[in-house]
C-alpha positions in Angstrom: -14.1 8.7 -23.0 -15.7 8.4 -19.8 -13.9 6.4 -16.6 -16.5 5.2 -14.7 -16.2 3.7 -11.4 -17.6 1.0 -8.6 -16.3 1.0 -5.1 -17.5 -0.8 -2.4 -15.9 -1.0 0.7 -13.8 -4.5 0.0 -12.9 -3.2 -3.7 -13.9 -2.3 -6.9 -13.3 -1.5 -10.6 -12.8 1.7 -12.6 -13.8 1.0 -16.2 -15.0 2.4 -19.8 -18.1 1.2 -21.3 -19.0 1.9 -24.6 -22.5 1.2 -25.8 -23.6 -1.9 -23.2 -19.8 -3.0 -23.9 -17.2 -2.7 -21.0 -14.4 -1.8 -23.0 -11.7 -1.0 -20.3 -11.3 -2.1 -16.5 -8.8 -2.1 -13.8 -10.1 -4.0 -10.9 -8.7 -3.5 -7.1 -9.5 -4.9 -3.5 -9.4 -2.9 -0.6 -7.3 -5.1 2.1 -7.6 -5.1 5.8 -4.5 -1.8 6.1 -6.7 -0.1 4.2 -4.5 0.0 1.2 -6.0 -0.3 -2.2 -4.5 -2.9 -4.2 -4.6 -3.2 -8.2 -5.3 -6.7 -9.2 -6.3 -6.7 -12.9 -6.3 -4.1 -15.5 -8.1 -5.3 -18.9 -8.8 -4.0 -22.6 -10.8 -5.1 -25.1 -8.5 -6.3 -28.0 -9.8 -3.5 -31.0 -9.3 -0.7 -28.1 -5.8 -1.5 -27.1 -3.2 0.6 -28.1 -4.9 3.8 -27.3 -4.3 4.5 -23.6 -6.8 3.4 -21.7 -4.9 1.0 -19.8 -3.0 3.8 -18.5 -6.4 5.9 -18.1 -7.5 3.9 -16.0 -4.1 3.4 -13.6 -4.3 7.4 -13.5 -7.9 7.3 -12.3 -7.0 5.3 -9.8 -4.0 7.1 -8.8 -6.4 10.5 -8.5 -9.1 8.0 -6.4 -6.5 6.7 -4.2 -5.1 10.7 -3.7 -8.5 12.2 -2.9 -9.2 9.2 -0.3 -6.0 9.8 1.6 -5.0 5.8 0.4 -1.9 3.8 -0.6 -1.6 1.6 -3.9 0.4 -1.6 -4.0 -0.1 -2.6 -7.5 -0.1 -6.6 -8.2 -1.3 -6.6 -11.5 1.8 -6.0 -13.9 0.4 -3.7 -16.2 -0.2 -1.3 -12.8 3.1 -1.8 -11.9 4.6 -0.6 -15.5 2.7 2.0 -15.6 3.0 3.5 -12.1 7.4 2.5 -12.0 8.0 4.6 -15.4 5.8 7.4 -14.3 7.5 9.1 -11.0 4.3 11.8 -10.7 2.2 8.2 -9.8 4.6 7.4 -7.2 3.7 9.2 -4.1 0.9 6.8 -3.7 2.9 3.8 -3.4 2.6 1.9 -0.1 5.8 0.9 1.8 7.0 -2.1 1.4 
């Protein structure tokens, strides 16, 4: 598996596609603070179940580390995922 990614400078996606098919995606705008936030995460129904979800909030994670950014995370799957896993959370913008 292979996360791909799109960024421009308002946003972007972070996604898996598998012959033509976008399989995975976790979409994100960048807002005026800089901060990225995660608005959508998305799986194709025969490839949930397997991690990508969670891929994919990872990659973004890595992105958001290597560009010196914060994460608010709206989309609820983001959320889960970033709240149960502590070694995500250093990324989290204040409140």
């Amino acid at each position: 598996m292979n996360i791909e990614h799109n960024h421009t400078e308002n946003g972007g996606s972070f996604f898996v596609q598998e012959a033509d098919k976008i399989t995975a995606r976790l979409d994100y705008e960048v807002n005026k603070e800089a901060v990225i936030v995660l608005t959508h995460t998305e799986v194709t129904e025969e490839k949930q179940g397997n991690g990508l979800g969670e891929d994919l909030v990872k990659e973004s994670v890595r992105f958001a580390r290597k560009e010196n950014k914060k994460i608010v995370a709206q989309c609820s799957f983001a959320k889960h995922v970033i709240d149960e896993n502590k070694e995500l959370q250093d990324v989290l913008a204040s409140k």
